[in-house]
N, C-alpha and C positions, 0 to 999 in steps of 0.2 A: 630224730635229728634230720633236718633237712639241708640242703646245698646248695644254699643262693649264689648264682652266677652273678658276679657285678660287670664282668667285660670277657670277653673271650680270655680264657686262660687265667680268668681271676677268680675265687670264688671264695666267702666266707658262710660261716653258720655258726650257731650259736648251742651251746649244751648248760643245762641246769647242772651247775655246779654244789656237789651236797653239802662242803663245807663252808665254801662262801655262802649260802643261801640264795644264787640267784645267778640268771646265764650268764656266761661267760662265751667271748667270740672267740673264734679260730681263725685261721685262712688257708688258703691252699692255691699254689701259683704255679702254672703252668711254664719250665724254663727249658732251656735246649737240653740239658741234660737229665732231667729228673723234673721230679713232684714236686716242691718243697711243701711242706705242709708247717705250719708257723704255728708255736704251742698249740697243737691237738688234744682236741679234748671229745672223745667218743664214746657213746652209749653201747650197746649190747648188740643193737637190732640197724650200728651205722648205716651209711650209705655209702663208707671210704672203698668197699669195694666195685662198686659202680663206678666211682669216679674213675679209678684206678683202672678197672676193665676199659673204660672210654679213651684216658689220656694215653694208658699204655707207656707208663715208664714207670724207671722204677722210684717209688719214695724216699726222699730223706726230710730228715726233722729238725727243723732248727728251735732251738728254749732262748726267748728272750731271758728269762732269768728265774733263779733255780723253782720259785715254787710254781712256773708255770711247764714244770716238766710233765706232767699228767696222765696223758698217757701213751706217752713219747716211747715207755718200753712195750707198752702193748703192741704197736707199730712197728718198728723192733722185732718183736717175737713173728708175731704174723705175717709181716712182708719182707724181713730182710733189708728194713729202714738202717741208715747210719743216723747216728744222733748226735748234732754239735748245737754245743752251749758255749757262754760265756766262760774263758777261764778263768775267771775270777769267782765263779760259782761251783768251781766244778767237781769240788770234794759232795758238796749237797744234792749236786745235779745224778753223780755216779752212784748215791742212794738208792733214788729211782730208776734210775738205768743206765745199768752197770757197763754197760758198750758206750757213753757217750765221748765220744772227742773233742777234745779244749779246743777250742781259736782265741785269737786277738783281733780286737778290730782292725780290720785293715786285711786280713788275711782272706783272701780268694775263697768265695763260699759258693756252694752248688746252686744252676739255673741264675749267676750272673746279681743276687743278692748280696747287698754290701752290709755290711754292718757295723755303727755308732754307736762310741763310748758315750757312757750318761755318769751321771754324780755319785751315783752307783755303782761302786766297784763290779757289780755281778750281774750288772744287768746291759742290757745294749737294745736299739733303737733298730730295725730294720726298714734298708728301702729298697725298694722294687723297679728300677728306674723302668722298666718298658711298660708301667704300666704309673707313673709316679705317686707311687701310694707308700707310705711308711705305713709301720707294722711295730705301735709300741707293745709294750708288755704291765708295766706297774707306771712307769712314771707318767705316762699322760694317759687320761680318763676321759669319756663321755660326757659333756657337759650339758645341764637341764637346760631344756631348749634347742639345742642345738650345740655345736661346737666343740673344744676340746678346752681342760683345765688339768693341769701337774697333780700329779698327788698329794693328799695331806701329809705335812711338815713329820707326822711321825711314821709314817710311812720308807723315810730317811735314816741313814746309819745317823745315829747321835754328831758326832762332827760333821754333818752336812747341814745347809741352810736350804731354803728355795732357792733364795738369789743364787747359790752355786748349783743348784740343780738348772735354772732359766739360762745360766750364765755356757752350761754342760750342753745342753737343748739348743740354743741357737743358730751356731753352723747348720742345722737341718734346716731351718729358713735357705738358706743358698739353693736348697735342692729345688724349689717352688714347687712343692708338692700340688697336685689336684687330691688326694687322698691320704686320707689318718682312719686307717681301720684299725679300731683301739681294743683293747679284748674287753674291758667293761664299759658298758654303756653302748650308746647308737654312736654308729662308725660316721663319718665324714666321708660323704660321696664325690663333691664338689668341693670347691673354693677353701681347699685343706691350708695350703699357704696362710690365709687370711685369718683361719682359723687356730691356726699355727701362732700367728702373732701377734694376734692376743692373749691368747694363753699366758705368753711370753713378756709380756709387756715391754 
């Protein structure tokens, strides 16, 4: 596992994930009060204490949503992490890690990260504003070539469409993001807004 710096205070990496079959990203943001570190996901032989040694504060973990809890109680155990997720996941979430604490979006989260509801009751959208980078989890993906695309329709609770997922999605347009660091696929360094709305059509 390595820990690419994208800006002072920003940093993602990526871990082979065994049951999806392939990497998956993370990120980790430097805020006035803490680490936040954004679904974590860490090998054996990490780096999380290096960073940790460097930034010198303390961690907490925020779960875009439930199945990107991973290893949100390992962090937890070993550092004294709090762990918030979406409430609307949080029976599935408190599975894997039995400390975590519910929010609502809207609700004041550590290091000044906000967090947006999506068409998924359980899942929410993070952004970064000092550094304007959103932080999905499932609904927006890596897209071949470049860019960002939603997730596939069954990826969706049964009563949800695209269009009411696009429709959930949109207000993050307002934020004109420069960054969509998305946990599957290659992240959006630049021109994330643009890439943002097309996704969105």
């Amino acid at each position: 596992m390595r820990i690419h710096e994208i800006r002072p205070g920003l940093w993602r990496w990526t871990t082979f994930q065994t049951e999806w079959r392939q990497d998956v990203g993370s990120v980790a943001y430097e805020g006035d009060d803490a680490l936040v570190l954004i679904d974590p996901l860490l090998e054996a032989d990490d780096a999380l204490d290096d960073l940790l040694g460097r930034v010198g504060k303390q961690p907490v973990v925020l779960v875009t949503v439930f199945w990107h809890t991973r290893s949100a109680d390992v962090v937890a155990r070993r550092h004294g992490a709090r762990v918030l997720a979406p409430a609307g996941g949080k029976a599935a979430v408190r599975r894997r890690a039995p400390t975590m604490e519910p929010f609502r979006p809207g609700d004041p989260l550590p290091g000044g990260v906000e967090a947006f509801p999506t068409a998924r009751a359980s899942e929410v959208v993070y952004w970064v504003p000092g550094h304007r980078a959103l932080v999905p989890g499932d609904v927006l993906l890596g897209a071949e070539g470049g860019g960002v695309r939603m997730c596939p329709r069954s990826w969706l609770p049964a009563s949800r469409t695209l269009d009411e997922l696009a429709a959930s999605l949109r207000p993050l347009l307002d934020l004109q993001a420069s960054r969509v660091l998305v946990s599957h696929g290659e992240p959006v360094l630049r021109g994330g807004h643009a890439a943002l709305r097309r996704a969105l059509g």
